[in-house]
Each structure stands twice: as C-alpha cells, then as structure tokens.
PDB file of N, CA, C and O in Angstrom, chain B, residues numbered from 101:
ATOM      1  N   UNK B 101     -14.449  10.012  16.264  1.00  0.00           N
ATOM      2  CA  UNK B 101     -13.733   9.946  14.996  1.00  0.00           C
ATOM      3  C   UNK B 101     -14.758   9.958  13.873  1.00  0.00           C
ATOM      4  O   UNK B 101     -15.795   9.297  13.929  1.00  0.00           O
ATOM      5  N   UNK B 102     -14.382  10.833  12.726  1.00  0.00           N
ATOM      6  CA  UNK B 102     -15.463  10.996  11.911  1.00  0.00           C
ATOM      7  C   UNK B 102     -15.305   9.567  10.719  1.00  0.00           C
ATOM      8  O   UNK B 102     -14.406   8.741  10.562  1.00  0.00           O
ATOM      9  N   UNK B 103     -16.483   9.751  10.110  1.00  0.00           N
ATOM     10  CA  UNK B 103     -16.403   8.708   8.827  1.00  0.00           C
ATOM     11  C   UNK B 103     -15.008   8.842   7.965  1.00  0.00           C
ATOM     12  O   UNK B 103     -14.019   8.142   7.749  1.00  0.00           O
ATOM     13  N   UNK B 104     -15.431   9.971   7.647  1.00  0.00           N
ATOM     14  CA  UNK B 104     -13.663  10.223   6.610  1.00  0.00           C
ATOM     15  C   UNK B 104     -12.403   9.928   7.616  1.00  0.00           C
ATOM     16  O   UNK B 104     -11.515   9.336   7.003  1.00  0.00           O
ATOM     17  N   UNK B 105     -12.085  10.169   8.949  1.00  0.00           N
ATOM     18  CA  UNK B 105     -11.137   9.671   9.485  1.00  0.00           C
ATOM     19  C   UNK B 105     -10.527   7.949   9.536  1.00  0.00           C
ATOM     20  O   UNK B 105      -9.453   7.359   9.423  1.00  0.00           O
ATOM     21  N   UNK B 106     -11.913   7.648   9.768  1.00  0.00           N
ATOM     22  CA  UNK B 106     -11.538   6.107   9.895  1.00  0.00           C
ATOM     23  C   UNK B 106     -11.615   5.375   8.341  1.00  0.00           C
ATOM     24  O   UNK B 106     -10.878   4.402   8.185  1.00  0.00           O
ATOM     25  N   UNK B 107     -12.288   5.708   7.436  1.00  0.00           N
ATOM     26  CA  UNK B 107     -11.564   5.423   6.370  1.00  0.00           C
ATOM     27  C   UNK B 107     -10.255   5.764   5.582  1.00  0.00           C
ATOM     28  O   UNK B 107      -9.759   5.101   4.671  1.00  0.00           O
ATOM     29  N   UNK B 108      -9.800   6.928   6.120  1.00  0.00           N
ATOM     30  CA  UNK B 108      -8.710   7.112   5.618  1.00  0.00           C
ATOM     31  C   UNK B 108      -7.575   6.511   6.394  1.00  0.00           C
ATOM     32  O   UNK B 108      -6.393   6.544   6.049  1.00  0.00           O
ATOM     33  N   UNK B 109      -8.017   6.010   7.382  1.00  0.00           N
ATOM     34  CA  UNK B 109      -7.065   5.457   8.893  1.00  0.00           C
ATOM     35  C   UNK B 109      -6.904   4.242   8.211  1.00  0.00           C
ATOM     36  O   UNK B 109      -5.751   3.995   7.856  1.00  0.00           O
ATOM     37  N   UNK B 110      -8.163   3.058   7.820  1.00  0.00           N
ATOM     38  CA  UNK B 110      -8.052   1.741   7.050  1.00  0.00           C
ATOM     39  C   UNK B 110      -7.166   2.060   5.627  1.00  0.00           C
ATOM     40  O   UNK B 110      -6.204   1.335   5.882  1.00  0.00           O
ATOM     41  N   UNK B 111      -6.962   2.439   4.785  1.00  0.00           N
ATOM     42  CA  UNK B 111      -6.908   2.759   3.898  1.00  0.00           C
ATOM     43  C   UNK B 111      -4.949   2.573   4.296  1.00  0.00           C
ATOM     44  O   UNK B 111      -4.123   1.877   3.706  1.00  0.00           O
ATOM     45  N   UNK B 112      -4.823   3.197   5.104  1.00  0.00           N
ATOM     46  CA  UNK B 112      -3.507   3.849   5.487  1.00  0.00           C
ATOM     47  C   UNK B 112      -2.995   2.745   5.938  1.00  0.00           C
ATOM     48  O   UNK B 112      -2.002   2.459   5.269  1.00  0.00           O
ATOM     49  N   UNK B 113      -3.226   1.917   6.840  1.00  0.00           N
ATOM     50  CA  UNK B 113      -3.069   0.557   7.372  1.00  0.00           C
ATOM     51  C   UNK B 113      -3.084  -0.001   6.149  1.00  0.00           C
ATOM     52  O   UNK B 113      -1.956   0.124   5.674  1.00  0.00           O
ATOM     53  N   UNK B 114      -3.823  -0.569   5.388  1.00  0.00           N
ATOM     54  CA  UNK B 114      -3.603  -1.031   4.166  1.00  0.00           C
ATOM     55  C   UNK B 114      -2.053  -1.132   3.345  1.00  0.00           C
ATOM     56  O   UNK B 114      -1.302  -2.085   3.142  1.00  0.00           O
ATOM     57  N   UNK B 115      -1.970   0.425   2.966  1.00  0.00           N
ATOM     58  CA  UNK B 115      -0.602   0.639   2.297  1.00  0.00           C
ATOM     59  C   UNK B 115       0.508   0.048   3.327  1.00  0.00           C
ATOM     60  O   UNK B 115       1.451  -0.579   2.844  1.00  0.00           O
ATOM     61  N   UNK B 116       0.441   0.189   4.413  1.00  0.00           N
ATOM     62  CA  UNK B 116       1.671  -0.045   5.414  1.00  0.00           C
ATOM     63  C   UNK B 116       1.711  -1.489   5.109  1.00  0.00           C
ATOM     64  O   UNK B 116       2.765  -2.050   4.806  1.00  0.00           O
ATOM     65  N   UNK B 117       0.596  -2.087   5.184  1.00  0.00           N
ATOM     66  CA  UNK B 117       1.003  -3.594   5.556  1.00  0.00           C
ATOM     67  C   UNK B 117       1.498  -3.871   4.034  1.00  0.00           C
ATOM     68  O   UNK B 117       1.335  -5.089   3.952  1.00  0.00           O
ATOM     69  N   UNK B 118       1.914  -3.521   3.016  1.00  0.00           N
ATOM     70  CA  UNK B 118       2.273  -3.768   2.092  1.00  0.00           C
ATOM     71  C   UNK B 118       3.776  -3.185   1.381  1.00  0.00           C
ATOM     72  O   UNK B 118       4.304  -3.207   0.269  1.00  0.00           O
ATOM     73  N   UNK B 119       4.174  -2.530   3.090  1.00  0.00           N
ATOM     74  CA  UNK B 119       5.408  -1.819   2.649  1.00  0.00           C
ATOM     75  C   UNK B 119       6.432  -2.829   3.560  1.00  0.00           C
ATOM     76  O   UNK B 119       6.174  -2.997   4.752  1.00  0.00           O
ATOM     77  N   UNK B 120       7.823  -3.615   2.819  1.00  0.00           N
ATOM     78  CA  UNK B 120       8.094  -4.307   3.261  1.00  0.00           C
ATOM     79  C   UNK B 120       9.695  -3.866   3.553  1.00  0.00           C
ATOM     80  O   UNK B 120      10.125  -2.956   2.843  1.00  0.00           O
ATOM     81  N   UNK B 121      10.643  -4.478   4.596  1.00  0.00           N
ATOM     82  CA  UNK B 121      11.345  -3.832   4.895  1.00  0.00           C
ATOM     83  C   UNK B 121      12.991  -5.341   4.314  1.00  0.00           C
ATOM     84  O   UNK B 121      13.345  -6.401   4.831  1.00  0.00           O
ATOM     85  N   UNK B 122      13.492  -4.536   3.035  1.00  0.00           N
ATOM     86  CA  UNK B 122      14.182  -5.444   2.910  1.00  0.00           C
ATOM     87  C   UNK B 122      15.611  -5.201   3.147  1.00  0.00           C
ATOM     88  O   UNK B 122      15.844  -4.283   2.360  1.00  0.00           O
ATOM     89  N   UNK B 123      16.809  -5.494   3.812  1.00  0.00           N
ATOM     90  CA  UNK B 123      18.449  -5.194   4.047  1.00  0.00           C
ATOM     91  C   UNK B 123      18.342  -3.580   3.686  1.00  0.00           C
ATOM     92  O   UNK B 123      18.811  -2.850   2.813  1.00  0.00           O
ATOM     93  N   UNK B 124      17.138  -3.361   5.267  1.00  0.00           N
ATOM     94  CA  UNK B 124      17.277  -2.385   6.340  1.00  0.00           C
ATOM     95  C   UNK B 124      16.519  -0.863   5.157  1.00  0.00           C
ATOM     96  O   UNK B 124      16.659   0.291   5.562  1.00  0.00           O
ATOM     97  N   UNK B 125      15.766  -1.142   3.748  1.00  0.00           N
ATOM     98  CA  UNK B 125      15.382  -0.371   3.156  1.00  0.00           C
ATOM     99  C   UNK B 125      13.916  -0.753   2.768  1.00  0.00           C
ATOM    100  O   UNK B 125      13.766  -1.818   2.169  1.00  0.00           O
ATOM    101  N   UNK B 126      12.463   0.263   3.145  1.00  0.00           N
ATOM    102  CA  UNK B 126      11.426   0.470   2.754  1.00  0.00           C
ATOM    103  C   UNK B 126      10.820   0.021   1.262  1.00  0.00           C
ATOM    104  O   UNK B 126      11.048   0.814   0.349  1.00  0.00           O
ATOM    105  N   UNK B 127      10.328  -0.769   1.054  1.00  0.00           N
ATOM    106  CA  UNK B 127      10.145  -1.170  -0.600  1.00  0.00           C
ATOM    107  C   UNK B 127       8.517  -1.578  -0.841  1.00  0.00           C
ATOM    108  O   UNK B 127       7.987  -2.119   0.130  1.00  0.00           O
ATOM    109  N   UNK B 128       7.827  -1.411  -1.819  1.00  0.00           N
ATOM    110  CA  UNK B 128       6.681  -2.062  -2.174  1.00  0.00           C
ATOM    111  C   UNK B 128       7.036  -2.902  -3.405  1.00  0.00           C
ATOM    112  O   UNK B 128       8.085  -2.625  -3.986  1.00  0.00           O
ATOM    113  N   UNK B 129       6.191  -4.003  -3.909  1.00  0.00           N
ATOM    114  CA  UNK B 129       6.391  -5.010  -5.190  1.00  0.00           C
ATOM    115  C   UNK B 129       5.487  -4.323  -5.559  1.00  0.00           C
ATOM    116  O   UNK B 129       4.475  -3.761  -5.138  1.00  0.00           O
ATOM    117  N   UNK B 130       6.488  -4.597  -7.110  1.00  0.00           N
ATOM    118  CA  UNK B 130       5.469  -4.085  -7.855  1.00  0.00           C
ATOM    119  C   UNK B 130       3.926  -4.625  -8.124  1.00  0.00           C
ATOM    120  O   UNK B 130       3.220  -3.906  -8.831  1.00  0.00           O
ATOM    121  N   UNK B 131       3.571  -5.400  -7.793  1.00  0.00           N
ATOM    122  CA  UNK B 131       2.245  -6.137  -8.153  1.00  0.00           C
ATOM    123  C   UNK B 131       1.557  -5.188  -6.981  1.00  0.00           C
ATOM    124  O   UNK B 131       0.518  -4.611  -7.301  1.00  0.00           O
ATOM    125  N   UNK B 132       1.987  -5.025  -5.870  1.00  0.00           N
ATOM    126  CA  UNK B 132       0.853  -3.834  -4.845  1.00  0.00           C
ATOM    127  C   UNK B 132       0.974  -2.523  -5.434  1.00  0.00           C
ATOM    128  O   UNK B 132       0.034  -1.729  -5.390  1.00  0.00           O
ATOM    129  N   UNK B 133       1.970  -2.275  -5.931  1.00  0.00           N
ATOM    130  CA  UNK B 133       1.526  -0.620  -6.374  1.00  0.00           C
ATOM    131  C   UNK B 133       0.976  -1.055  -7.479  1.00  0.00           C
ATOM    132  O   UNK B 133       0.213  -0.133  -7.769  1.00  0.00           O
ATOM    133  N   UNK B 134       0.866  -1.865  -8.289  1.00  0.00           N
ATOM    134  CA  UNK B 134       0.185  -2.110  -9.698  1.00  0.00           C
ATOM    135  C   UNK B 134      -1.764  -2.042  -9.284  1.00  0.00           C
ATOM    136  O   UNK B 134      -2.672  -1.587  -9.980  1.00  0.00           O
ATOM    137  N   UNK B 135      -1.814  -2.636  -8.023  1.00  0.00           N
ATOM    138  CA  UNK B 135      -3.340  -3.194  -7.747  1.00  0.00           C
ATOM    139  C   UNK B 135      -3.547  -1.401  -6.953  1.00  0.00           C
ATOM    140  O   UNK B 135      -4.637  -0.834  -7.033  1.00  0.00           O
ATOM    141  N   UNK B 136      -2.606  -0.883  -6.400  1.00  0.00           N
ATOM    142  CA  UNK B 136      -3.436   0.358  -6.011  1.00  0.00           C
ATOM    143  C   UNK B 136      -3.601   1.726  -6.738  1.00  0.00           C
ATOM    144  O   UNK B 136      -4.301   2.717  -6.527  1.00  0.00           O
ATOM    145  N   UNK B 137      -2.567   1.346  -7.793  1.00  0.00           N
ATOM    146  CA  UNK B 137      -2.892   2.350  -8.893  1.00  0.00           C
ATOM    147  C   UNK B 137      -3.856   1.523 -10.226  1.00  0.00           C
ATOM    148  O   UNK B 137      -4.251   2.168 -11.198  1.00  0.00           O
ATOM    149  N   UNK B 138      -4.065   0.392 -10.102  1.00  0.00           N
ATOM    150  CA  UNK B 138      -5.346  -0.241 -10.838  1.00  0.00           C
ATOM    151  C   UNK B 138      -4.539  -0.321 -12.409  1.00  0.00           C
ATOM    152  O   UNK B 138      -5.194   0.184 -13.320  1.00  0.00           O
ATOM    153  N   UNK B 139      -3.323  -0.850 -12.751  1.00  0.00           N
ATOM    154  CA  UNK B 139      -2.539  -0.881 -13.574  1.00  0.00           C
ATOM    155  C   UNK B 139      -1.903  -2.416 -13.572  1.00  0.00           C
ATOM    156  O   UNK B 139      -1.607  -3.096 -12.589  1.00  0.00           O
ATOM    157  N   UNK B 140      -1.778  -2.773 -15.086  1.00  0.00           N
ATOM    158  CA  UNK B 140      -1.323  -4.393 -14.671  1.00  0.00           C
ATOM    159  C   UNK B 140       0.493  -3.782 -14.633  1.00  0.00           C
ATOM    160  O   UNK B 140       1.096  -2.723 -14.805  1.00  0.00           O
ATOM    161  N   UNK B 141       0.834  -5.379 -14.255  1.00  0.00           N
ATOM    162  CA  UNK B 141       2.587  -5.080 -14.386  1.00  0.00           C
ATOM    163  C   UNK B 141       2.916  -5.781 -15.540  1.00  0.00           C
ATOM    164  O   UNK B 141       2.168  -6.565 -16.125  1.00  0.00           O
ATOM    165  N   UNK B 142       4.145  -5.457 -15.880  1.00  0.00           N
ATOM    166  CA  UNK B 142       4.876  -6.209 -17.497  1.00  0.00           C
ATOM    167  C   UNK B 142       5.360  -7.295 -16.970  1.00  0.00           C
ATOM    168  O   UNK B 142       6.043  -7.264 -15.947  1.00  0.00           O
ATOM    169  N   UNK B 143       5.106  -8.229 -17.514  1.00  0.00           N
ATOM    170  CA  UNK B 143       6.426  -9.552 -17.443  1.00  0.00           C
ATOM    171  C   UNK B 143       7.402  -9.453 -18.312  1.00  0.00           C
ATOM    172  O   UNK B 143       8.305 -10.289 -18.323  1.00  0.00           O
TER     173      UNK B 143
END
C-alpha cells in the first residue's frame, strides 16, 4: 500500500467516525463539518 493510500484510508476513517446515524438517517454536527472545512459555526 502506497503512502498516498494509507493516508487517504486514515483520513477516510476519520470522516466516518464522525458520521452519525440518527432515526435510521446519516448526519454530521455541525461543529465536525465546521473543524473539517476549518470554519467556525454561528450560535
């Protein structure tokens, strides 16, 4: 497995563990897409 594979493999694991599964539908909070697009959130 090359360098670029396995970082893009971690990377990928990353997003998953942050995708949460709520009454049976796929969702991220906003505070994780805020930190992976490097953007604050509004209160």
């Amino acid at each position: 497995m090359s360098k670029n594979s396995l970082v893009r493999l971690v990377e990928e694991e990353k997003i998953m563990n942050k995708i949460h599964v709520i009454r049976n539908h796929k969702v991220m909070l906003d505070f994780d897409l805020a930190e992976m697009y490097g953007v604050e959130t509004n209160d």
